[in-house]
CHARMM-style PDB file with segment names, atoms N, HN, CA, C and O in Angstrom:
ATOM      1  N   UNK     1      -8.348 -13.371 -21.656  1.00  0.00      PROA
ATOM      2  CA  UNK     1      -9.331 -13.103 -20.629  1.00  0.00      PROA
ATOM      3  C   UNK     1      -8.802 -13.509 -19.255  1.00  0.00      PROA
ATOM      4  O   UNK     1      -8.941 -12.766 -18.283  1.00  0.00      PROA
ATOM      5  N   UNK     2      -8.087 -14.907 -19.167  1.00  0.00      PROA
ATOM      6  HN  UNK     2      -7.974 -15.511 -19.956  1.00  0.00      PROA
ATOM      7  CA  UNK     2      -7.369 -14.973 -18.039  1.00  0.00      PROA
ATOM      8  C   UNK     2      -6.344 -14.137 -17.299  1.00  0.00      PROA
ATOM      9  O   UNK     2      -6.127 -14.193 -16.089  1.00  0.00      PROA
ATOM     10  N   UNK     3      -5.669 -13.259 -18.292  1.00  0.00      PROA
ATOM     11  HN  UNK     3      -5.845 -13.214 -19.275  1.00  0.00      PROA
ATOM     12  CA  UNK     3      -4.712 -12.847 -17.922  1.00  0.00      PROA
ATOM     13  C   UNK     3      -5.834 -10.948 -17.184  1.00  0.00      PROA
ATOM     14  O   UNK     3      -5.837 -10.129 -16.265  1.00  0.00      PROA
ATOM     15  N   UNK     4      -6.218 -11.146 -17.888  1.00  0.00      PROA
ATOM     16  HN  UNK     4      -6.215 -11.811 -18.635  1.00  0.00      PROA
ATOM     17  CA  UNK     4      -7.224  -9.847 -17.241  1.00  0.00      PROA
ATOM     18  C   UNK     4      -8.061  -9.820 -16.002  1.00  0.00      PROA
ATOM     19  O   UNK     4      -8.312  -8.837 -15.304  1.00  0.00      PROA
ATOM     20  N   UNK     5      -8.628 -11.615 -15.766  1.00  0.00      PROA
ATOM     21  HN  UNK     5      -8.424 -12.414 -16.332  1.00  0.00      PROA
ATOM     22  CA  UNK     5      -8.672 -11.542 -14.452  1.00  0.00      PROA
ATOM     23  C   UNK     5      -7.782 -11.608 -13.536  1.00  0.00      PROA
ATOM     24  O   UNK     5      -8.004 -11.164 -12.409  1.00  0.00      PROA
ATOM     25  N   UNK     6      -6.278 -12.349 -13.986  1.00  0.00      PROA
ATOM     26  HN  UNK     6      -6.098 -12.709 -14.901  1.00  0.00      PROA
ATOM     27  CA  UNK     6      -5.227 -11.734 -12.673  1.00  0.00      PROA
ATOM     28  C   UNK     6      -5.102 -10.697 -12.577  1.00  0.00      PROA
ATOM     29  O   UNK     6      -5.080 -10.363 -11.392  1.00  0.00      PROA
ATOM     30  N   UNK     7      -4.941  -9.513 -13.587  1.00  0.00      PROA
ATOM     31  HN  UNK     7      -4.959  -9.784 -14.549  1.00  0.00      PROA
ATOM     32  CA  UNK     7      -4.293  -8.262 -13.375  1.00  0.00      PROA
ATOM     33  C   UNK     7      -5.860  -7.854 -12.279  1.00  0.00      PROA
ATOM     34  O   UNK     7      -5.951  -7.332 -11.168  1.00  0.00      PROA
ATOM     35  N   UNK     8      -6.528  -8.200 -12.904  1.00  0.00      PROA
ATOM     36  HN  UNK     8      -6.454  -8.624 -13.806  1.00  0.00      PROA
ATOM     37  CA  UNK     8      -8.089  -6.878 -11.626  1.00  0.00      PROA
ATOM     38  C   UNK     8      -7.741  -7.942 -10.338  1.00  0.00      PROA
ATOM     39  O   UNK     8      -7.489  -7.477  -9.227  1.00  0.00      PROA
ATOM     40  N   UNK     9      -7.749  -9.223 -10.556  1.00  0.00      PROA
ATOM     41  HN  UNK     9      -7.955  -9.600 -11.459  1.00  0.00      PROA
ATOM     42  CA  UNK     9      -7.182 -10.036  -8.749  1.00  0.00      PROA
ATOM     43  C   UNK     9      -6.488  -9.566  -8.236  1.00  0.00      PROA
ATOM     44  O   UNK     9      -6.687  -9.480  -7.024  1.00  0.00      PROA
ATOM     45  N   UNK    10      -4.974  -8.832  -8.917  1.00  0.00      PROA
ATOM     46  HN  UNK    10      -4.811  -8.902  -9.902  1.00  0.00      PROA
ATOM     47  CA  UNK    10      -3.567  -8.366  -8.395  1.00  0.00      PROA
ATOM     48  C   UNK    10      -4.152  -7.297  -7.862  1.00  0.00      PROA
ATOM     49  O   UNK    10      -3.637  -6.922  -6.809  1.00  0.00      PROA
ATOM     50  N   UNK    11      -5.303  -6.522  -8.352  1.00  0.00      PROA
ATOM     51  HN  UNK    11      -5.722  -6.826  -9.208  1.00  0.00      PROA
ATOM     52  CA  UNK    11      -5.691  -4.685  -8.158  1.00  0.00      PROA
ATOM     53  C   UNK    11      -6.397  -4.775  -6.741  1.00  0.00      PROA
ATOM     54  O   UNK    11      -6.188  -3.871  -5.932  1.00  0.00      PROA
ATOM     55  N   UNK    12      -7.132  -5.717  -6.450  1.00  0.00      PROA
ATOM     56  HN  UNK    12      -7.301  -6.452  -7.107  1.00  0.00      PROA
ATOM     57  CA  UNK    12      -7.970  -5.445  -5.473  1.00  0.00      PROA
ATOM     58  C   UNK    12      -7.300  -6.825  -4.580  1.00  0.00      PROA
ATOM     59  O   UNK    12      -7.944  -7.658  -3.942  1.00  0.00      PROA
ATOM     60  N   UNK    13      -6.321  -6.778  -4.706  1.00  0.00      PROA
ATOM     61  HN  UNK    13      -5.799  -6.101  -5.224  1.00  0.00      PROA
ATOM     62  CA  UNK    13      -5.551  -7.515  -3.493  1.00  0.00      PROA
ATOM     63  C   UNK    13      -5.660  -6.929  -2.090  1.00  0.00      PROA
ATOM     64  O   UNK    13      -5.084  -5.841  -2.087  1.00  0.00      PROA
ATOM     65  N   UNK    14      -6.027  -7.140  -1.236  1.00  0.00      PROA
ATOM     66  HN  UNK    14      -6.496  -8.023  -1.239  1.00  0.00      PROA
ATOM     67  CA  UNK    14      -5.573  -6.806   0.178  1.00  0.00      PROA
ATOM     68  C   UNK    14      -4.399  -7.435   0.943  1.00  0.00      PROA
ATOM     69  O   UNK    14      -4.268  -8.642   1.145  1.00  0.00      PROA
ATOM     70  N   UNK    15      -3.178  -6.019   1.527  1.00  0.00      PROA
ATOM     71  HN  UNK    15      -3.284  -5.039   1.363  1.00  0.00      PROA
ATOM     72  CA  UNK    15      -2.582  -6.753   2.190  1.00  0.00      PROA
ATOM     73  C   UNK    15      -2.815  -6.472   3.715  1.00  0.00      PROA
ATOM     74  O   UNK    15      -3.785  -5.822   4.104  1.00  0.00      PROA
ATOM     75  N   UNK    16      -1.877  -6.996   4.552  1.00  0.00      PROA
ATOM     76  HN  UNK    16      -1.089  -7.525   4.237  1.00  0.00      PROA
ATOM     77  CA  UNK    16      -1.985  -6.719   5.926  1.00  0.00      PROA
ATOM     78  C   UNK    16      -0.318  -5.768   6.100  1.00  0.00      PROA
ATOM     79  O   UNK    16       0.732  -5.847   5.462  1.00  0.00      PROA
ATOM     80  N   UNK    17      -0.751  -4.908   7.275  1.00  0.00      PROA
ATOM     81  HN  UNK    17      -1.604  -4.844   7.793  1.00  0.00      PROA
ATOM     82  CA  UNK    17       0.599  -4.464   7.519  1.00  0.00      PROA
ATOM     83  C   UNK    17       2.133  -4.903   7.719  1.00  0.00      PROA
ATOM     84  O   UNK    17       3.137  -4.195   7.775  1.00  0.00      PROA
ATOM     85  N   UNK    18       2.000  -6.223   7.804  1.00  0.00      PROA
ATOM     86  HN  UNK    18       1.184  -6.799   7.758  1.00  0.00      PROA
ATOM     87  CA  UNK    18       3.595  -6.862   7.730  1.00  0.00      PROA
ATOM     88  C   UNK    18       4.072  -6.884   6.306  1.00  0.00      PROA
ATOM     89  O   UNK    18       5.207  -6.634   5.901  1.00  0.00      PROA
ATOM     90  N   UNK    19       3.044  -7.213   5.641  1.00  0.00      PROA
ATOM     91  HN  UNK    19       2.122  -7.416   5.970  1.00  0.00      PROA
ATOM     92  CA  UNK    19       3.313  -8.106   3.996  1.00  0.00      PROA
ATOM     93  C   UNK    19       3.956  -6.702   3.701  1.00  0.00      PROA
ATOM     94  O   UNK    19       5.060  -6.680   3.157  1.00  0.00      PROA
ATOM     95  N   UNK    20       3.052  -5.027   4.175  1.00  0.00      PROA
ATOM     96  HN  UNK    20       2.155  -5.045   4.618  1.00  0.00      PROA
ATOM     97  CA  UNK    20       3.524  -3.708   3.095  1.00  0.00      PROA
ATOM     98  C   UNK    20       5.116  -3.782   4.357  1.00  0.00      PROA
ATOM     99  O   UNK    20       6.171  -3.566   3.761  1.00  0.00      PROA
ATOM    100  N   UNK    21       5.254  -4.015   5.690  1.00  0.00      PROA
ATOM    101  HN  UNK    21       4.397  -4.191   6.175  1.00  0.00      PROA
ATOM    102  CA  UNK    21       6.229  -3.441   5.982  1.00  0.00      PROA
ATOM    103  C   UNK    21       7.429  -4.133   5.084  1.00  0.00      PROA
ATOM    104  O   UNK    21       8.318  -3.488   4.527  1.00  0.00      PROA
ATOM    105  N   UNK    22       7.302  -5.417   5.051  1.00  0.00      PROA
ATOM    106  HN  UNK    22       6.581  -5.941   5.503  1.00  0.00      PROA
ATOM    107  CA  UNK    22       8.171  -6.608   4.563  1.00  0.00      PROA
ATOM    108  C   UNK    22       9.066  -5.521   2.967  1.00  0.00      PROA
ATOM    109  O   UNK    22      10.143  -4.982   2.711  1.00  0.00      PROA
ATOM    110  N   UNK    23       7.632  -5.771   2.291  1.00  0.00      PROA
ATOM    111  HN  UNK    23       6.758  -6.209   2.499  1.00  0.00      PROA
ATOM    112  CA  UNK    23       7.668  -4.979   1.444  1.00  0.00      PROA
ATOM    113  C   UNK    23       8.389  -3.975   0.899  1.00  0.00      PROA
ATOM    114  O   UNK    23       9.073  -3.992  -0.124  1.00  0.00      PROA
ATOM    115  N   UNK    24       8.024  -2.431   2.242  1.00  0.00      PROA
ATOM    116  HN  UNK    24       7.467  -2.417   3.073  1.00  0.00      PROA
ATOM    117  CA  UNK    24       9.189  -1.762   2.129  1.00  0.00      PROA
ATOM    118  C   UNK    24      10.448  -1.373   2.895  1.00  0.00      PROA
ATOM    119  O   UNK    24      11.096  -0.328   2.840  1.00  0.00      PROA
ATOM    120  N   UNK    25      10.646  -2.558   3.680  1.00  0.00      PROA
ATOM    121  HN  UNK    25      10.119  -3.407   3.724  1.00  0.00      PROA
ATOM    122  CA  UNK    25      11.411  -2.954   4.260  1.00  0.00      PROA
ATOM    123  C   UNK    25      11.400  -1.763   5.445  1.00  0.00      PROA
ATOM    124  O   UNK    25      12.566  -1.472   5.711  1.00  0.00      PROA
ATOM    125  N   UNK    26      10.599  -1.116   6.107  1.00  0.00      PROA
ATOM    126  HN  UNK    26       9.651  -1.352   5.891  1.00  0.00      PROA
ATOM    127  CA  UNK    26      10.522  -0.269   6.931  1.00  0.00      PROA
ATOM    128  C   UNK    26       9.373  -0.911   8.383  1.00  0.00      PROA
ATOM    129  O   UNK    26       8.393  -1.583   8.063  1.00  0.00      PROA
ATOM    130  N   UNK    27       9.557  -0.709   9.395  1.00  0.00      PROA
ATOM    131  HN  UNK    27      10.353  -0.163   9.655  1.00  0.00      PROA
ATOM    132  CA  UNK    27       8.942  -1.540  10.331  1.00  0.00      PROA
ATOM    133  C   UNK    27       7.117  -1.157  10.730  1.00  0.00      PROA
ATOM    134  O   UNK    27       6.443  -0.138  10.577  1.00  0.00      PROA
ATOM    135  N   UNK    28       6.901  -2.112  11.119  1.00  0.00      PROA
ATOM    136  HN  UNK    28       7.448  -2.939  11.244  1.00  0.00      PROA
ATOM    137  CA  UNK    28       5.030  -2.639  11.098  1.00  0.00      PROA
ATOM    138  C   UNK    28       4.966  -0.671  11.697  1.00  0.00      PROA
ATOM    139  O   UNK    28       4.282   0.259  11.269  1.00  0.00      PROA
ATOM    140  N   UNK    29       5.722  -0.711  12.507  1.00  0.00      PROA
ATOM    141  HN  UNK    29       6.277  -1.466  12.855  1.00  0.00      PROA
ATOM    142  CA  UNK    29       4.965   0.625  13.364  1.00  0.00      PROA
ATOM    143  C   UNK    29       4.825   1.505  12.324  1.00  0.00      PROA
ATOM    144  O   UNK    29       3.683   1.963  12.371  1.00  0.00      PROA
ATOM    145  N   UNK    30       5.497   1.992  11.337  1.00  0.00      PROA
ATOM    146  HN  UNK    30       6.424   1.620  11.299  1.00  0.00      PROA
ATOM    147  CA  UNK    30       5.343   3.344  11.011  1.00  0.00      PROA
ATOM    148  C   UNK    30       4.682   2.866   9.674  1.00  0.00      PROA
ATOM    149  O   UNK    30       4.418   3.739   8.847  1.00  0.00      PROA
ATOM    150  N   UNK    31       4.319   1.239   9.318  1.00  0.00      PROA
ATOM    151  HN  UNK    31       4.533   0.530   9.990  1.00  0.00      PROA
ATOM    152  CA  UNK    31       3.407   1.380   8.909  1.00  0.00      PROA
ATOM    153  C   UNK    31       1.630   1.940   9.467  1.00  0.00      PROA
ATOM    154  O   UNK    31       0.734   2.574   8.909  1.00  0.00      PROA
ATOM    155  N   UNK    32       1.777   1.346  10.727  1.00  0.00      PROA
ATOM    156  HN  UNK    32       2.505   0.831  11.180  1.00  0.00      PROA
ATOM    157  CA  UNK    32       0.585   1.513  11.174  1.00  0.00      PROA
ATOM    158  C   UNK    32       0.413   3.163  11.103  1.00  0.00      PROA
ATOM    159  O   UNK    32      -0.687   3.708  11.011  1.00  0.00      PROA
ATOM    160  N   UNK    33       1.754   3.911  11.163  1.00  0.00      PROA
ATOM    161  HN  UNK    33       2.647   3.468  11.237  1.00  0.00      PROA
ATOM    162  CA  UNK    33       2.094   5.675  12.015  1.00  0.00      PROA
ATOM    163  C   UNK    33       0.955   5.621  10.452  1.00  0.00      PROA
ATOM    164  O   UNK    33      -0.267   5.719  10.555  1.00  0.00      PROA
ATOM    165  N   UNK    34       1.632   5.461   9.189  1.00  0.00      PROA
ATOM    166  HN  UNK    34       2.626   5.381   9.105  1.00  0.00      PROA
ATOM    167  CA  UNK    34       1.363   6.114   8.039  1.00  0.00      PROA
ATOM    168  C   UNK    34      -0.148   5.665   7.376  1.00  0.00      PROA
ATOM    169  O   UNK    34      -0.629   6.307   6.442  1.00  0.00      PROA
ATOM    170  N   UNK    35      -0.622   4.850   7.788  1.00  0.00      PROA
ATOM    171  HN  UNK    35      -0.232   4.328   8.546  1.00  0.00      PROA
ATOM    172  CA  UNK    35      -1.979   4.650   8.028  1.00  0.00      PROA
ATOM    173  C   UNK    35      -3.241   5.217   8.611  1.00  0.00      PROA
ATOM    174  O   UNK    35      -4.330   5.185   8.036  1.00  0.00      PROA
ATOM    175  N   UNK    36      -3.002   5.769   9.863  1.00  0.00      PROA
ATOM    176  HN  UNK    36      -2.118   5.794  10.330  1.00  0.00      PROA
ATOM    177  CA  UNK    36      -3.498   6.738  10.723  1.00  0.00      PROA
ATOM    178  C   UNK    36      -3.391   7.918  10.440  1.00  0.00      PROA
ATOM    179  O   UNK    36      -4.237   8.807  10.540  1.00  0.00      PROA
ATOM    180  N   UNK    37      -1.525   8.001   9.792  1.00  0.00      PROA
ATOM    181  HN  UNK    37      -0.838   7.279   9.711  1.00  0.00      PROA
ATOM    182  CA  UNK    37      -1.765   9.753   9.366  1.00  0.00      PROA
ATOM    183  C   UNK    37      -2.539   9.788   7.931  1.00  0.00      PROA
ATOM    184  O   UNK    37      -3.041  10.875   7.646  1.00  0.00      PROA
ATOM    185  N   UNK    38      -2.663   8.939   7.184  1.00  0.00      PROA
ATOM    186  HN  UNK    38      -2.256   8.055   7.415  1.00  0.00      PROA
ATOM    187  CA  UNK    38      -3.258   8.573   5.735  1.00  0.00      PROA
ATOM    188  C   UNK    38      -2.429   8.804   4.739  1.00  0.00      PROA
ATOM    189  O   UNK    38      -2.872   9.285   3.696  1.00  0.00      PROA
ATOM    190  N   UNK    39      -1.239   8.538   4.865  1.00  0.00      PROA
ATOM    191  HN  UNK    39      -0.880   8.147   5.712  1.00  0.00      PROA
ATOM    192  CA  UNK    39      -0.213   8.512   3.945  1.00  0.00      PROA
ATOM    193  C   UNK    39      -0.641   7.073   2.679  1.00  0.00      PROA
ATOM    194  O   UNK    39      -0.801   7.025   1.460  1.00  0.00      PROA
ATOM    195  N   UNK    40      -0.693   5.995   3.902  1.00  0.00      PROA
ATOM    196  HN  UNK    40      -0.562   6.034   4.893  1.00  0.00      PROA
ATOM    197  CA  UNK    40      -1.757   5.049   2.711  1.00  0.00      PROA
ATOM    198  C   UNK    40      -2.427   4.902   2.749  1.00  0.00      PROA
ATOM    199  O   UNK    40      -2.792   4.683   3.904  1.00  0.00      PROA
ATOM    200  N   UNK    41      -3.600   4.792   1.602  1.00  0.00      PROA
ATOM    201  HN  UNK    41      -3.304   4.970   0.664  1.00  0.00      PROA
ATOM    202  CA  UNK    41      -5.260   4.326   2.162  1.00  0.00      PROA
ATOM    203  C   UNK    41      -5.122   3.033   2.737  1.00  0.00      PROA
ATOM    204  O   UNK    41      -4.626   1.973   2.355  1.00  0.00      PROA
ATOM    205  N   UNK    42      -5.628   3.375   3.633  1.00  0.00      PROA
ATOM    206  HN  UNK    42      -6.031   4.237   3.943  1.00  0.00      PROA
ATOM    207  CA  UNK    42      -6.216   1.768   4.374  1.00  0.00      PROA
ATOM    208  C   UNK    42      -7.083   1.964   5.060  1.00  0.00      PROA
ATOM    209  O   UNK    42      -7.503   3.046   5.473  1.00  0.00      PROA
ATOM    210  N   UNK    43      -7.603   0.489   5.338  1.00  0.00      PROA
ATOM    211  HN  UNK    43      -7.262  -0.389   5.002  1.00  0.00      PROA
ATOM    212  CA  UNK    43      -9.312   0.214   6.262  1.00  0.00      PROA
ATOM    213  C   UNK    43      -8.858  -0.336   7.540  1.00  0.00      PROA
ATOM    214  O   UNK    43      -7.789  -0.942   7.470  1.00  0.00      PROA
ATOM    215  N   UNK    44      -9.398  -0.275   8.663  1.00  0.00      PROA
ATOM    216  HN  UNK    44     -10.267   0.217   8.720  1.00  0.00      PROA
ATOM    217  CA  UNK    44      -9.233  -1.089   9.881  1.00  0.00      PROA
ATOM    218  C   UNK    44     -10.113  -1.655  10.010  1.00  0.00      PROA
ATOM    219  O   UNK    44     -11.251  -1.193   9.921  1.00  0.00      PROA
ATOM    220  N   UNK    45      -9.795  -2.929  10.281  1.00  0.00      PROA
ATOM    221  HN  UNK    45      -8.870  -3.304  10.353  1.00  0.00      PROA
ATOM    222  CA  UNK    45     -10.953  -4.048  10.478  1.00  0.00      PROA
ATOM    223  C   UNK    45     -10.165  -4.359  11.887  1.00  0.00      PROA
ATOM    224  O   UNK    45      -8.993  -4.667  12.109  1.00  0.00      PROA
ATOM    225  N   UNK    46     -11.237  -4.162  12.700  1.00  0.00      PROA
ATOM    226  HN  UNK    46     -12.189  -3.912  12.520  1.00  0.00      PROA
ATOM    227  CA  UNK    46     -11.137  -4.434  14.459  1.00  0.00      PROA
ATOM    228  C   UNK    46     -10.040  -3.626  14.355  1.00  0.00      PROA
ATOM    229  O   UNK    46      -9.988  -2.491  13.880  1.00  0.00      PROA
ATOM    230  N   UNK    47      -8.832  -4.540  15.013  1.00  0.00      PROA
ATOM    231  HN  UNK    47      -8.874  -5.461  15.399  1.00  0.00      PROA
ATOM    232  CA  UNK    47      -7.450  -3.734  15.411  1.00  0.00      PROA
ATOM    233  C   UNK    47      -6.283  -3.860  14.350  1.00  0.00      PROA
ATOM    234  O   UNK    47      -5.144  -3.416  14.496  1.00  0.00      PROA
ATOM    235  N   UNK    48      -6.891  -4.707  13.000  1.00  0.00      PROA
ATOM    236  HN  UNK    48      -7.816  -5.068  12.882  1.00  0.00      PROA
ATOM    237  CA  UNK    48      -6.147  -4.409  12.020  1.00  0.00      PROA
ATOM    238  C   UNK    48      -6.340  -3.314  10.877  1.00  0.00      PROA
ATOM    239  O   UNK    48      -7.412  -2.818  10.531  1.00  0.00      PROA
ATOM    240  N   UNK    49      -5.335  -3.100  10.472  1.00  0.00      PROA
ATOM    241  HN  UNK    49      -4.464  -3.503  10.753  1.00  0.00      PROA
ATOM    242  CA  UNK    49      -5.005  -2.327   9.103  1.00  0.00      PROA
ATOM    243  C   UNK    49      -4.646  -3.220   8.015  1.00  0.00      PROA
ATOM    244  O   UNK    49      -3.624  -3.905   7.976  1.00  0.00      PROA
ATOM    245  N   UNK    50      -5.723  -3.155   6.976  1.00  0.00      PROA
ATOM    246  HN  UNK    50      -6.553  -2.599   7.008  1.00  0.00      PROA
ATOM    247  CA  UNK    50      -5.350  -3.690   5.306  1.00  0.00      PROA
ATOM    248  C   UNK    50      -4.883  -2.518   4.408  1.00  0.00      PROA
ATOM    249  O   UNK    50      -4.728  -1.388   4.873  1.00  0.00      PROA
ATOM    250  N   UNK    51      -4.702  -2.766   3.340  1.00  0.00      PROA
ATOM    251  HN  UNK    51      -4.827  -3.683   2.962  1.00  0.00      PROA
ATOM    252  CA  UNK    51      -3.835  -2.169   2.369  1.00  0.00      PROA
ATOM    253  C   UNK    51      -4.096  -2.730   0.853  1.00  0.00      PROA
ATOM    254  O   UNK    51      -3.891  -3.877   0.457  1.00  0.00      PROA
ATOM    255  N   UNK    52      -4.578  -1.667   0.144  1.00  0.00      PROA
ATOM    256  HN  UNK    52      -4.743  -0.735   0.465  1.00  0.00      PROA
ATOM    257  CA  UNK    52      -5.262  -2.259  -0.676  1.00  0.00      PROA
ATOM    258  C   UNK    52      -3.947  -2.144  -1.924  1.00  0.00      PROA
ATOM    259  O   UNK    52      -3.620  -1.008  -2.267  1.00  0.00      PROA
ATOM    260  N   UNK    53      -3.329  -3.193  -2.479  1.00  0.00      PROA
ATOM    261  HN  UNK    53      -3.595  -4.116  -2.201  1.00  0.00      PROA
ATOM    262  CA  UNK    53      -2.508  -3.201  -3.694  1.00  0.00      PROA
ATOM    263  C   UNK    53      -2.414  -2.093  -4.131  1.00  0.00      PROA
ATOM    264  O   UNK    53      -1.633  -1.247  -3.696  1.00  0.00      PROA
ATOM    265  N   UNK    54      -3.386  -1.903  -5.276  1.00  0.00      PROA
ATOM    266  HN  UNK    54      -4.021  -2.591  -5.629  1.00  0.00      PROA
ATOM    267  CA  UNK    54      -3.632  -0.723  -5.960  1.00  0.00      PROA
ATOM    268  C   UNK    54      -3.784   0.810  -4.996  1.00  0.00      PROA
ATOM    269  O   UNK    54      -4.183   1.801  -5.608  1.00  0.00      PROA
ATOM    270  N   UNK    55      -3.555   0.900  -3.961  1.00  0.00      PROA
ATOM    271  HN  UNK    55      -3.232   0.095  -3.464  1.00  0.00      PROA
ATOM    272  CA  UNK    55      -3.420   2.157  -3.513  1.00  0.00      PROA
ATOM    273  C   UNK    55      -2.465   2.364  -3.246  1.00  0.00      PROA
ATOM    274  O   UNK    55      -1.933   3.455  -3.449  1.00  0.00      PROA
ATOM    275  N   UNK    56      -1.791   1.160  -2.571  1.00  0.00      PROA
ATOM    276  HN  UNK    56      -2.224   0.274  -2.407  1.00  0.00      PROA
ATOM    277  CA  UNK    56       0.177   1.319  -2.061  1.00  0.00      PROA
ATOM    278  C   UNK    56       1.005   1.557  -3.825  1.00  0.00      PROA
ATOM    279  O   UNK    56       1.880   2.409  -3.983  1.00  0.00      PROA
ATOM    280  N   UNK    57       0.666   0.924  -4.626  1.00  0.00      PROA
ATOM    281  HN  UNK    57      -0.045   0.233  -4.497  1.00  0.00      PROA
ATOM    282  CA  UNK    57       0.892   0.997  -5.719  1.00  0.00      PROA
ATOM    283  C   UNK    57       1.089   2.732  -5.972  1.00  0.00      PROA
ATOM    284  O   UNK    57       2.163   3.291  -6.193  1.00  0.00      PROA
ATOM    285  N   UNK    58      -0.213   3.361  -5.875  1.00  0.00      PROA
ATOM    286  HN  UNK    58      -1.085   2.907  -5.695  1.00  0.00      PROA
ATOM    287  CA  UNK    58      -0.662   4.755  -6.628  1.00  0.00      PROA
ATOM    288  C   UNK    58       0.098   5.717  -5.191  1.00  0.00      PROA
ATOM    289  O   UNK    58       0.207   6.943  -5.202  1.00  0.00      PROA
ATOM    290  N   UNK    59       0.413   5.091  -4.391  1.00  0.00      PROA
ATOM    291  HN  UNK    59       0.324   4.095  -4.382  1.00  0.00      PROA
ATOM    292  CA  UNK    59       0.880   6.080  -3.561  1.00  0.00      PROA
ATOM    293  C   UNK    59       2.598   6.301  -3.797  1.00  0.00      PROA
ATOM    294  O   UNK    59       3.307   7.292  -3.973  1.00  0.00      PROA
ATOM    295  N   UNK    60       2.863   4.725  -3.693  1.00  0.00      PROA
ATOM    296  HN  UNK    60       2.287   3.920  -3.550  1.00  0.00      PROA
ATOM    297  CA  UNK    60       4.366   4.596  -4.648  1.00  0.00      PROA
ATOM    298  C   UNK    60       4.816   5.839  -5.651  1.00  0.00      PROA
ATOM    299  O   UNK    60       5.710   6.668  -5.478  1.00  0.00      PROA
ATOM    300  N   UNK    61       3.790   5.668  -6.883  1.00  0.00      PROA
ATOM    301  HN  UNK    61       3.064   4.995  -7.023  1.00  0.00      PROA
ATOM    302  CA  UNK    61       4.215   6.394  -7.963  1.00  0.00      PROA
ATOM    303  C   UNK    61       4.098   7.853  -7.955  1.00  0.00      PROA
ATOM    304  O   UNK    61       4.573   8.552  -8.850  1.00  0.00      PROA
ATOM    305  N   UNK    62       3.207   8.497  -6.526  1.00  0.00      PROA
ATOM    306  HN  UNK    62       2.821   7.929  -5.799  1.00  0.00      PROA
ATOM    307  CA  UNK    62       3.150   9.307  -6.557  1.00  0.00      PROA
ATOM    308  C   UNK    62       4.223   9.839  -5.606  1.00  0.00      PROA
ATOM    309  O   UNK    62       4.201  11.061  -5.453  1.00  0.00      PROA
ATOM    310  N   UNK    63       5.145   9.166  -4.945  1.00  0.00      PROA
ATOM    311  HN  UNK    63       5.163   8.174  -5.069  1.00  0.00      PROA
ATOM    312  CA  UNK    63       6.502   9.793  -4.150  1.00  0.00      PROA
ATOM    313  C   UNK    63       6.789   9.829  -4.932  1.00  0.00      PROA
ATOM    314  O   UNK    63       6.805  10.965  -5.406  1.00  0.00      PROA
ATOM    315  N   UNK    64       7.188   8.914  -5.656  1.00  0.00      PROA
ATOM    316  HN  UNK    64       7.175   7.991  -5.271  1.00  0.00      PROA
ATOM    317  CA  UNK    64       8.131   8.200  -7.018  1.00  0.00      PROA
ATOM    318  C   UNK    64       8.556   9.642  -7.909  1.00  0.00      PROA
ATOM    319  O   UNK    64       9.667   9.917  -8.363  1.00  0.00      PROA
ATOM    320  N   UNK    65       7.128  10.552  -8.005  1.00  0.00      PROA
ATOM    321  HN  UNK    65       6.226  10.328  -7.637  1.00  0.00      PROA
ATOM    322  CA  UNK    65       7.138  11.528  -9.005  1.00  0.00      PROA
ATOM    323  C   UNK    65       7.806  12.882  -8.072  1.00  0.00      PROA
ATOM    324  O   UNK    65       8.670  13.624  -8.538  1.00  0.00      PROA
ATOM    325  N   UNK    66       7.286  13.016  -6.829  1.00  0.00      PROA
ATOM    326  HN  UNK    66       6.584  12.414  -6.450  1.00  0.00      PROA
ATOM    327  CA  UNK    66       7.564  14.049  -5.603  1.00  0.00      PROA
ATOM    328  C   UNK    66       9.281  13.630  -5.683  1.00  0.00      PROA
ATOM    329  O   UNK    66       9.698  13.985  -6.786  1.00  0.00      PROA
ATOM    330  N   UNK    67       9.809  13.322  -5.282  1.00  0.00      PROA
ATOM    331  HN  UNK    67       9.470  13.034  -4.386  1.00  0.00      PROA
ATOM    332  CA  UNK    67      10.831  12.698  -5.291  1.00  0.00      PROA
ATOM    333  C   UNK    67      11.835  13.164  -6.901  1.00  0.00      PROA
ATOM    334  O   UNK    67      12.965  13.651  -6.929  1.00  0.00      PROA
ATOM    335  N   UNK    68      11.136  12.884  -7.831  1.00  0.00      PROA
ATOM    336  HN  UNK    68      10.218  12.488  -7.809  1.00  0.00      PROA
ATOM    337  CA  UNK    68      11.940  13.968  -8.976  1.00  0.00      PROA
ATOM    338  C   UNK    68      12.202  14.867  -9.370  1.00  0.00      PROA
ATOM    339  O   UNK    68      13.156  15.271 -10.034  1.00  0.00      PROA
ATOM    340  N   UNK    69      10.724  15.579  -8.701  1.00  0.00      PROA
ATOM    341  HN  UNK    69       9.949  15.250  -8.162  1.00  0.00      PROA
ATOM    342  CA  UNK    69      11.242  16.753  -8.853  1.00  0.00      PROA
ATOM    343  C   UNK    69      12.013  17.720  -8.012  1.00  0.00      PROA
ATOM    344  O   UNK    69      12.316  18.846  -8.407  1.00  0.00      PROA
ATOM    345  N   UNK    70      12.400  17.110  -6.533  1.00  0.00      PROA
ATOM    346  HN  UNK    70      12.154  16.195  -6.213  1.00  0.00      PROA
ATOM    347  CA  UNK    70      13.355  17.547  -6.140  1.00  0.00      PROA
ATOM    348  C   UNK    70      14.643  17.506  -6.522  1.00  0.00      PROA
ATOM    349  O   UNK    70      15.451  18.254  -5.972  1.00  0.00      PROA
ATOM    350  N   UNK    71      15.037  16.624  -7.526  1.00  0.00      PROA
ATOM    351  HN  UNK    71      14.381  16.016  -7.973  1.00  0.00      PROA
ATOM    352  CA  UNK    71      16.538  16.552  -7.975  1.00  0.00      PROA
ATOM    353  C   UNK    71      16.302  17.557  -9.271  1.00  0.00      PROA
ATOM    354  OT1 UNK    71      17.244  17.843 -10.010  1.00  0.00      PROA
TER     355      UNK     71
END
């Protein structure tokens, strides 16, 4: 049961835009670019952008798949 509440804690994690740039090693701006264009879901609270785990996750796997079938 413990281990089931980390995995739903890990799901509905929020990050902030440094933690995803850090992340994918690509800079805060074009996180913010890809936010605005809605490449990732995210919320703005005031003048920030969060990032919800589980969506950077599902957006991942879905280049992940775009991405194969070009080769």
């Amino acid at each position: 049961m413990a281990t089931q509440n980390k995995e739903q804690s890990l799901k509905n994690e929020v990050l902030t835009v440094k933690e995803v740039a850090n992340y994918l090693r690509v800079s805060r701006v074009t996180i913010w670019r890809w936010c605005k264009q809605g490449v990732i879901p995210a919320s703005q609270v005031g003048r920030s952008w969060r990032i919800r785990r589980d969506d950077l996750v599902q957006v991942l796997d879905d280049s992940r798949i775009e991405t194969m079938d070009l080769v």
